[in-house]
DRENGUSE-44855 format. One record per residue (C-alpha): residue number from 1; z, x, y. Coordinates in nm, 3 decimals, decimal comma, always signed. Layout:
// DRENGUSE-44855
PT   nr       zz       xx       yy
PT  NUM        Z        X        Y
...
//
This chain:
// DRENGUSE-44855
PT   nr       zz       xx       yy
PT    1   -2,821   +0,883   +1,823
PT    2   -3,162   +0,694   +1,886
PT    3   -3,307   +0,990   +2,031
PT    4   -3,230   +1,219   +1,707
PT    5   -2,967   +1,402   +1,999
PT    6   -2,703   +1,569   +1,799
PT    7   -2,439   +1,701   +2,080
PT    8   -2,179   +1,731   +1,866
PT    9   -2,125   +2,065   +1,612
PT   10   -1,940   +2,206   +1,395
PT   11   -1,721   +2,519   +1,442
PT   12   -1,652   +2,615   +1,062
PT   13   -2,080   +2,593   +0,986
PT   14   -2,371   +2,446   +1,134
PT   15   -2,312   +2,084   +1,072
PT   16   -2,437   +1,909   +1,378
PT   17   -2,360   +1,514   +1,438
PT   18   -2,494   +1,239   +1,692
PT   19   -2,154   +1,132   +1,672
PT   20   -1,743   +1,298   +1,746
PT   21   -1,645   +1,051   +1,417
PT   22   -1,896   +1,193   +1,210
PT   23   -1,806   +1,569   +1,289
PT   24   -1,441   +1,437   +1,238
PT   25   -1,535   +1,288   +0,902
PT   26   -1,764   +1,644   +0,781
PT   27   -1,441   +1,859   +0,886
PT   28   -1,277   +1,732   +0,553
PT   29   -1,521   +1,911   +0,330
PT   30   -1,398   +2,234   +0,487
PT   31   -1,009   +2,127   +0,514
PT   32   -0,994   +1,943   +0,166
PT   33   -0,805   +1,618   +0,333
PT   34   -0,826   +1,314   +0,138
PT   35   -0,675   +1,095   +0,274
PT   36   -0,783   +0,786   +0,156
PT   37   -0,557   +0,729   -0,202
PT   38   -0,628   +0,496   -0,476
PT   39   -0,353   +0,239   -0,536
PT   40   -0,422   +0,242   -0,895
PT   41   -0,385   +0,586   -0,976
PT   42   -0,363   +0,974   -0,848
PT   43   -0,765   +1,008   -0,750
PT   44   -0,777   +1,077   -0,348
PT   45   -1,110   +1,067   -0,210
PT   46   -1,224   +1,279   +0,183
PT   47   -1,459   +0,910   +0,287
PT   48   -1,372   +0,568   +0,229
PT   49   -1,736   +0,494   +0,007
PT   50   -1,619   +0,757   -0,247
PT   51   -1,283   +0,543   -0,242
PT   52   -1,521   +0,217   -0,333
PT   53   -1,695   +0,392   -0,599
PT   54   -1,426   +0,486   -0,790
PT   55   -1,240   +0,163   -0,712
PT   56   -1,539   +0,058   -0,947
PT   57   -1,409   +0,181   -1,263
PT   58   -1,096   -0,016   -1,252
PT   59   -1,290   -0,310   -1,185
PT   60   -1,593   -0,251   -1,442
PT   61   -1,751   -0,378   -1,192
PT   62   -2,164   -0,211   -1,266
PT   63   -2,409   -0,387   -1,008
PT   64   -2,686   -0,194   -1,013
PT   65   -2,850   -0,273   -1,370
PT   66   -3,202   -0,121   -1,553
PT   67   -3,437   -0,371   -1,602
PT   68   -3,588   -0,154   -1,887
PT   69   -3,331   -0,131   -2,086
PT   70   -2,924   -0,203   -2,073
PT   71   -2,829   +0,067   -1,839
PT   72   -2,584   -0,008   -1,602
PT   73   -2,402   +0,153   -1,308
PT   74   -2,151   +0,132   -1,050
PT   75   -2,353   +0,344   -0,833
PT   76   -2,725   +0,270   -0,717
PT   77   -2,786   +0,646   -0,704
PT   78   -2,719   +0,704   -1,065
PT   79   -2,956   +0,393   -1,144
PT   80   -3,221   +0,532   -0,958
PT   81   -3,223   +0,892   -1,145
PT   82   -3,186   +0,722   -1,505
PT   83   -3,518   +0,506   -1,381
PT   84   -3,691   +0,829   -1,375
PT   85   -3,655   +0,862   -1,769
PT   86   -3,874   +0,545   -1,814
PT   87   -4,124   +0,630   -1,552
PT   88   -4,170   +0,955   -1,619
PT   89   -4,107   +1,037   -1,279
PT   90   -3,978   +1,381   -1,218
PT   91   -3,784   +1,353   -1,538
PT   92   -3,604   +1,695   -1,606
PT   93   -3,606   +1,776   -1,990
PT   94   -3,392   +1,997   -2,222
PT   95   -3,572   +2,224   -2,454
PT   96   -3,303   +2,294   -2,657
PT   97   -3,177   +1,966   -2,753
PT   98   -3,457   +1,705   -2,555
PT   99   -3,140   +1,594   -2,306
PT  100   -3,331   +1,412   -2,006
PT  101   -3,186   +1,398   -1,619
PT  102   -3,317   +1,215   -1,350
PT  103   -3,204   +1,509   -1,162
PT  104   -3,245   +1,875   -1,184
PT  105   -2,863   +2,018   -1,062
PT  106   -2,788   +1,774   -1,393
PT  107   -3,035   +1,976   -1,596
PT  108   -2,871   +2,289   -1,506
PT  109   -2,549   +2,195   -1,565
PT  110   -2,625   +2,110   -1,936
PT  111   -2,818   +2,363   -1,983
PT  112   -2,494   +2,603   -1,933
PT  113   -2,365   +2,442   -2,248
PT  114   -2,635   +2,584   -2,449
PT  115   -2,696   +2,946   -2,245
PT  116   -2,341   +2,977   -2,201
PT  117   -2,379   +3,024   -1,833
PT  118   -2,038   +3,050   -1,640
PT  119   -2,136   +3,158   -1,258
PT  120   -1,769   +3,091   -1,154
PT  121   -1,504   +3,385   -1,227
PT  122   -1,159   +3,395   -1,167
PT  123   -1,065   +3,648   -0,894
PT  124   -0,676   +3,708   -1,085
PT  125   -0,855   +3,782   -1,421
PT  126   -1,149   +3,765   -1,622
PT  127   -1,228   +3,387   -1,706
PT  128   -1,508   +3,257   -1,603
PT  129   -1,603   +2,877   -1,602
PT  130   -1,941   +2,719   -1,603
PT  131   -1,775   +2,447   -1,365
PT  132   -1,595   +2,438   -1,082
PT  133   -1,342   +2,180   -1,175
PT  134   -1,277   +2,395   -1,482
PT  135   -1,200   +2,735   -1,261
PT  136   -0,988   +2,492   -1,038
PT  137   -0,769   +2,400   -1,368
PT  138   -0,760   +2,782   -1,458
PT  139   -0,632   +2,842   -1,148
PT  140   -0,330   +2,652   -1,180
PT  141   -0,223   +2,919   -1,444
PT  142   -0,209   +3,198   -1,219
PT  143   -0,024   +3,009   -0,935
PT  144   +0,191   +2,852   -1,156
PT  145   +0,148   +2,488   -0,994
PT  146   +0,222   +2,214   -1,155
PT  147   +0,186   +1,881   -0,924
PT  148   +0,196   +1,618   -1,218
PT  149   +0,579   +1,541   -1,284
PT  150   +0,741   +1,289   -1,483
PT  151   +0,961   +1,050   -1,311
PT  152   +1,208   +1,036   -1,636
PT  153   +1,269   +1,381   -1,759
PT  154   +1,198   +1,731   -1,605
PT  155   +0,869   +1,797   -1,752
PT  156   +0,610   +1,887   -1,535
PT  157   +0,225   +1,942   -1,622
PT  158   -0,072   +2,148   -1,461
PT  159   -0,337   +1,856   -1,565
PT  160   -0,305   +1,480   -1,510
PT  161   -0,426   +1,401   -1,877
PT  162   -0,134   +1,591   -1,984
PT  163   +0,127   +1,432   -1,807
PT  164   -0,020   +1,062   -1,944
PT  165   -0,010   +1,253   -2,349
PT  166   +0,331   +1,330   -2,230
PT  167   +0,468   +0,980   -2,136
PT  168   +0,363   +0,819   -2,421
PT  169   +0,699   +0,973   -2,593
PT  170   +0,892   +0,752   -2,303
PT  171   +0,699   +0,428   -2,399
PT  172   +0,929   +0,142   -2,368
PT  173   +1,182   +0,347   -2,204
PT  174   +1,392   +0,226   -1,911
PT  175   +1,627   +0,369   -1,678
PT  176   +1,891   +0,132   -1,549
PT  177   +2,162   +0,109   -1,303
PT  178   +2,526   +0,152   -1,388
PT  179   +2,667   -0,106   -1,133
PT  180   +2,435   -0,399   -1,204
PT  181   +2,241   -0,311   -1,492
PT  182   +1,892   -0,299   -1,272
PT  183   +1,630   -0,149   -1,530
PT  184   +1,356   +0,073   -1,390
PT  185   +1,035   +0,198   -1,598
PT  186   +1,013   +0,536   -1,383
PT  187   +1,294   +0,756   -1,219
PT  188   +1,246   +0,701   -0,800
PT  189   +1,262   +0,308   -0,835
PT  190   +1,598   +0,366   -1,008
PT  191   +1,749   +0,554   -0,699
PT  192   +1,582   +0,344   -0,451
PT  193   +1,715   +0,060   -0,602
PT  194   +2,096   +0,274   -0,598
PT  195   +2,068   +0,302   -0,209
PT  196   +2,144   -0,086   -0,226
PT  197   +2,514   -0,063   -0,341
PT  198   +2,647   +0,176   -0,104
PT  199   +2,657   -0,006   +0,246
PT  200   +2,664   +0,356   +0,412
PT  201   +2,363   +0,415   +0,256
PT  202   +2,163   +0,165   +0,427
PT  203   +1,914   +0,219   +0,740
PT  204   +2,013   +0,308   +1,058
PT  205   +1,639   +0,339   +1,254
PT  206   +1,561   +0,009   +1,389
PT  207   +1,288   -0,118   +1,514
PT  208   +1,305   -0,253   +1,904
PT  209   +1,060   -0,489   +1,837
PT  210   +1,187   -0,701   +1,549
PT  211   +1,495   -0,719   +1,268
PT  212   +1,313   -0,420   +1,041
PT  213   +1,511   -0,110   +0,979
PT  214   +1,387   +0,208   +0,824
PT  215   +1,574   +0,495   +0,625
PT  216   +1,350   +0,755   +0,778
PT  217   +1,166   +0,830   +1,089
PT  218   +0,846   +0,854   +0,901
PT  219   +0,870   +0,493   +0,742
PT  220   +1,008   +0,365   +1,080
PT  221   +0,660   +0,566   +1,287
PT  222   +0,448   +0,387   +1,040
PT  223   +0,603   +0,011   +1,105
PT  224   +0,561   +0,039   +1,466
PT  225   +0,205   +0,042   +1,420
PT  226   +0,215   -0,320   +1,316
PT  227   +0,329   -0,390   +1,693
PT  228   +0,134   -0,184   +1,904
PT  229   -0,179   -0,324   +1,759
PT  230   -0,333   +0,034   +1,638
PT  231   -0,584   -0,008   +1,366
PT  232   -0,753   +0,296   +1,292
PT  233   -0,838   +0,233   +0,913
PT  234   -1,176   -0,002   +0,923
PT  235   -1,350   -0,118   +0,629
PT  236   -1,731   -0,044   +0,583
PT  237   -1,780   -0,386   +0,446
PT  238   -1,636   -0,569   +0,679
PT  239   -1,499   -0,643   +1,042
PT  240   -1,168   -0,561   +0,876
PT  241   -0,946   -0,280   +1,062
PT  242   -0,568   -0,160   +0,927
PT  243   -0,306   -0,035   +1,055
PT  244   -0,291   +0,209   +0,767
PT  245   -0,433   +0,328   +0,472
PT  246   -0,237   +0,118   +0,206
PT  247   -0,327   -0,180   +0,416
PT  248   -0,712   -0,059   +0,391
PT  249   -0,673   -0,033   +0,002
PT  250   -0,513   -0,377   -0,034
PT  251   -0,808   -0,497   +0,197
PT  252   -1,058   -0,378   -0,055
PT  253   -0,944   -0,560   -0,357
PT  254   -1,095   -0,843   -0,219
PT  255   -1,442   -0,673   -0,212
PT  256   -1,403   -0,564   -0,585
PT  257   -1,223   -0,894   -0,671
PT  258   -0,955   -0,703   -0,817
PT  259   -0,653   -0,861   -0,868
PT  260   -0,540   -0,739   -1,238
PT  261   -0,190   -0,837   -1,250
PT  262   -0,162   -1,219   -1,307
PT  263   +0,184   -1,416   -1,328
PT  264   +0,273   -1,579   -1,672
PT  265   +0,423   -1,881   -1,506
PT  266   +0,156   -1,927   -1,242
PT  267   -0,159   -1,915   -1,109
PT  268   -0,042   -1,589   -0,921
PT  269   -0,251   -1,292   -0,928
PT  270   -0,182   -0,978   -0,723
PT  271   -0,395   -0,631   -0,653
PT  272   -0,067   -0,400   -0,696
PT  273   +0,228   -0,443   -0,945
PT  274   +0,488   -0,413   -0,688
PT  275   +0,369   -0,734   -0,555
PT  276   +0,361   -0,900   -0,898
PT  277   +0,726   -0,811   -0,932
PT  278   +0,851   -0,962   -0,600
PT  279   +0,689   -1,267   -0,670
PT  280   +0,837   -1,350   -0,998
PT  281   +1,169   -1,352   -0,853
PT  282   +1,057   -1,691   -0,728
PT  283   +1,071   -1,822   -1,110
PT  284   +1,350   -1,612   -1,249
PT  285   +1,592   -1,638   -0,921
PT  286   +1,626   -1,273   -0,959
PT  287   +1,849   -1,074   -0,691
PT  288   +1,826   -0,710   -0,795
PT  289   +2,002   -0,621   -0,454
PT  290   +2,372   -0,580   -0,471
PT  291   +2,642   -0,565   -0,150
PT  292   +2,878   -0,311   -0,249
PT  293   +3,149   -0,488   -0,077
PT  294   +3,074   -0,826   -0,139
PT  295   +2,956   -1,054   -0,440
PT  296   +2,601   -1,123   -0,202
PT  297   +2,290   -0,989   -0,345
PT  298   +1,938   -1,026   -0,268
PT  299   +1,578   -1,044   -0,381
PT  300   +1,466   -0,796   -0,065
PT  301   +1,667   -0,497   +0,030
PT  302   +1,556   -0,644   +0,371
PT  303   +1,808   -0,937   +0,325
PT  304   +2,057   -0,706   +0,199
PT  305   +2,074   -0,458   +0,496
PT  306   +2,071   -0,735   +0,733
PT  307   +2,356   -0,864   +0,569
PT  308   +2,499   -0,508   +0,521
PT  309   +2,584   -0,566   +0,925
PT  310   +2,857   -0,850   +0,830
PT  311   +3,071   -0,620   +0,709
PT  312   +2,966   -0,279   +0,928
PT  313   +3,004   -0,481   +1,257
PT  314   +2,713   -0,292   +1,310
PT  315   +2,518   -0,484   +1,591
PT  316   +2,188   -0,251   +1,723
PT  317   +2,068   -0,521   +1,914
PT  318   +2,165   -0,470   +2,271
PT  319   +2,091   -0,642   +2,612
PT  320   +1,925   -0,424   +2,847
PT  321   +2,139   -0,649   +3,147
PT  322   +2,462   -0,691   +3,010
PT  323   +2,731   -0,587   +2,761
PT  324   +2,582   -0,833   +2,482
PT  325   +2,484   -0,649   +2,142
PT  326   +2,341   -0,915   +1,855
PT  327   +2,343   -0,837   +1,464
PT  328   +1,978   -0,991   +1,443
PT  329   +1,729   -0,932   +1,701
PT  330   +1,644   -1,317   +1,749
PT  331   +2,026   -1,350   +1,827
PT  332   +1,926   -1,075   +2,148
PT  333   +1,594   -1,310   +2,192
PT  334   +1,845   -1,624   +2,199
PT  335   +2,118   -1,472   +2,431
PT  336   +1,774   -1,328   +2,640
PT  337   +1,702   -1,719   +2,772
PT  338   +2,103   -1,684   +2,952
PT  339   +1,902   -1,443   +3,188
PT  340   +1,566   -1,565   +3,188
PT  341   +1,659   -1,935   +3,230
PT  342   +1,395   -2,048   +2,965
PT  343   +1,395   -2,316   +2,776
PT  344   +1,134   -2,386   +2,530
PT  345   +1,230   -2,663   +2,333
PT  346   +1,154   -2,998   +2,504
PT  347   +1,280   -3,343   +2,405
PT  348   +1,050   -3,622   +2,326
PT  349   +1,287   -3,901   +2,486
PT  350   +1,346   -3,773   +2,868
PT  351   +1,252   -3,458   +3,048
PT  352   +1,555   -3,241   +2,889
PT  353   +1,474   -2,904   +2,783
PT  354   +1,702   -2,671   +2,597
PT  355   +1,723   -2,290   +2,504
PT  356   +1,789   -2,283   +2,125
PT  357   +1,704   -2,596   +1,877
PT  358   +2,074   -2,653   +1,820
PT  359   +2,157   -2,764   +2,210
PT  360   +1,859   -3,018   +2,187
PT  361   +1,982   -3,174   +1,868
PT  362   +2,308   -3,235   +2,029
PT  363   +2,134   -3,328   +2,289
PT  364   +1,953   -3,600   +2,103
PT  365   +2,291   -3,730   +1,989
PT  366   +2,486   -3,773   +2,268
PT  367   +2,179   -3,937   +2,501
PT  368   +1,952   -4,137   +2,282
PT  369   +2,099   -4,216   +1,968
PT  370   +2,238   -4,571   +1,953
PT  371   +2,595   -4,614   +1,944
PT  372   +2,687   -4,925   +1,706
PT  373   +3,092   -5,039   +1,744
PT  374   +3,209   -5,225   +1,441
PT  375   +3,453   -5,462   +1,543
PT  376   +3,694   -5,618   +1,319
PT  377   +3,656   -5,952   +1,221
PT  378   +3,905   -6,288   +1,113
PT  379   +3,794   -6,364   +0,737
PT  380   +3,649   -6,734   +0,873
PT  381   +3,415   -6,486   +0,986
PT  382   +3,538   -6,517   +1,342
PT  383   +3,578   -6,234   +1,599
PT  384   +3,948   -6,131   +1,678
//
C-alpha cells in the first residue's frame, strides 16, 4: 500500500485495491449487501461511515458549521460544496430559477425538474423516472413486493412512508396476552412473550459453555461468538471490535452521545427501547414471564427457562467422566472439582481449602468459631 501496489482486483469490474478488505468491502456495490442496520429504524447502509452519517439525523448532531452564514451539516462534504456559493468557487447556477450547487451532478439533477428529463425507463412498461430511487419504487408495482408490513393487522405497503401513514390508525393500540394480560405495542413481541407460558415451548439448544439456551440454531451460532472471542465488527473511531453487528451499533451511541430514551424514575438513559423496558422492571417489580405450571414468573425469559428445568427434569448439563447431569451448568462446574480435586476457596484461619463456599462456611463453624456453654446457675448467683 506504500508503494501505490494494488495486487488485489476485482472480478465483477476493474476495481483494484492495495488491500483483500477493501476489495471485500467494494464487492457490496455490485451484490447490494448492507449489512450494517440502523437500530433506530429500517435504513441499512453497504460501509459502516454511511451507518455514522445517518446515525446523525437521529442525533441532530451537525458538526461541520459555515462561518458565513448559519449553515450547518452532519457531513463535512456537504459543508464544503455549500462554501462554494459564498466564494464563488465553481458555483453551478440554475438559469431557470437561479438554484446554486456546490456541485454539478446536483445541478443536473434539478435541472430535470424544470426540462423534465427522465433518463431511467422501466423495462415492464413505459414510466420513466428522472431518479433512480423513483424507478426503484415503480418497480415494486410490477413485482408486486411489498417488504413494509404491519405487525398488528395484515396490511402490507410497497413504501416505508406508507406503512408509518398507515399506523397512525393503530395509535395507542395494544395487543395483550390472554393468560396474564402482558400488553404489547406491535404483533411479534406479543408471541414472543406467549412462548413463556407453555414449558414445551421453551429452548432446547444449549450452550456448552455457560447456562444460555437458544430457540434456534441461528440465535444459538450467534451467542457462541461471545466465547470464542471472534470480533469481526470494528469501529472506525475507535479500538472497539464486536462480536456482531448489533453490538457495533450499540458501540456507536457512545460516539453520537445518543442515548434518547431516559427513565422517569431515574437517572437511567439507554440507546435502544428494549433496554429502557428491562430496566424499569427494577422500579415497578414487573415479572412479565409466566411458568405455565407454576405460580413463578420472571423479569427475563432467561430466569424462566432455567426454572422451566424444575419441573421438565430436564438436566443438559452432563459430565464428560461420569453419569452426573446438572440443571445449571455451574452445578456441572461444582460437581467438576469431585474429579479435578480443586479447591479454590481458602480459609483465612488455617490452611483449609474447600470446593464450593458452602463446605468452607461449615467449615468455619465447626473449627474456629467459639463455643460458649451456659451453665446453670443457684439464684445466690452460685454455680450448681
Amino acid at each position: 500500500t506504500h508503494t501505490g501496489e494494488k495486487p488485489y482486483s476485482c472480478e465483477i469490474c476493474n476495481f483494484k485495491a492495495g488491500r483483500q478488505s477493501i476489495i471485500k468491502r467494494h464487492l457490496r456495490t455490485h451484490t447490494g449487501e448492507k449489512p450494517h442496520a440502523c437500530y433506530l429504524c429500517d435504513y441499512r447502509a453497504p460501509w459502516l461511515g454511511d451507518l455514522r452519517r445517518h446515525m446523525k439525523i437521529h442525533s441532530g448532531e451537525k458538526p461541520y458549521a459555515c462561518d458565513i452564514c448559519d449553515y450547518r451539516s452532519s457531513a463535512l462534504a456537504n459543508l464544503r460544496s455549500h462554501k462554494k456559493i459564498h466564494s464563488g468557487d465553481e458555483v453551478y447556477s440554475c438559469h431557470t430559477c437561479g438554484y446554486k450547487a456546490g456541485l454539478l451532478k446536483y445541478l443536473r439533477n434539478h435541472m430535470w425538474s424544470h426540462a423534465g428529463k427522465k433518463p431511467h425507463p422501466c423495462d415492464k412498461c413505459d414510466y420513466r423516472a428522472a431518479w433512480l430511487g423513483d424507478l426503484k419504487r415503480h418497480m415494486k408495482i410490477h413485482t408486486g413486493q411489498k417488504p413494509y408490513a404491519c405487525d398488528l393487522c395484515s396490511y402490507k405497503a410497497m413504501q416505508l412512508n406508507r406503512l408509518k401513514n398507515h399506523m397512525k390508525k393503530h395509535a395507542g393500540y395494544k395487543v395483550s396476552c390472554h393468560t396474564c394480560g402482558y400488553e404489547a405495542v406491535h404483533l411479534k413481541q406479543l408471541r414472543s412473550h406467549m412462548l413463556s407460558h407453555t414449558v414445551e415451548n421453551t429452548a432446547t439448544l444449549y450452550c456448552d459453555s455457560c447456562d444460555y439456551s437458544a430457540g434456534g440454531l441461528v440465535d444459538l451460532k450467534r451467542h457462541k461468538k461471545t466465547h470464542e472471542g471472534e470480533k469481526p465488527y470494528f469501529c472506525n473511531i475507535c479500538d472497539y471490535r464486536g462480536k456482531c453487528t448489533s453490538d457495533l451499533n450499540k458501540h456507536m451511541a457512545i460516539h453520537v452521545e445518543l442515548k434518547p430514551f431516559a427513565c422517569d424514575n431515574c437517572a437511567y438513559r439507554a440507546a435502544r427501547r428494549e433496554d429502557l423496558k428491562k430496566h424499569k422492571r427494577t422500579h415497578t417489580g414487573e415479572k412479565p414471564y409466566a411458568c405455565g405450571a407454576c405460580d413463578y414468573r420472571a423479569r427475563r425469559l432467561e430466569e424462566l427457562r432455567r426454572h422451566s428445568r424444575t419441573h421438565t427434569g430436564e438436566k443438559p448439563f452432563a459430565c464428560d467422566i461420569c453419569d452426573y447431569r446438572g440443571r445449571r451448568l455451574e452445578q456441572l462446574k461444582v460437581h467438576m472439582r469431585s474429579h479435578t480435586g480443586e479447591r479454590p476457596y481458602a480459609c483465612d484461619s488455617c490452611d483449609y481449602r474447600a470446593a464450593t463456599t458452602s463446605d468452607l462456611k461449615k467449615h468455619k463453624m465447626r473449627t474456629h468459631m467459639p463455643i460458649q456453654f451456659h451453665q446453670p446457675s443457684e439464684p445466690n448467683g452460685r454455680l450448681q
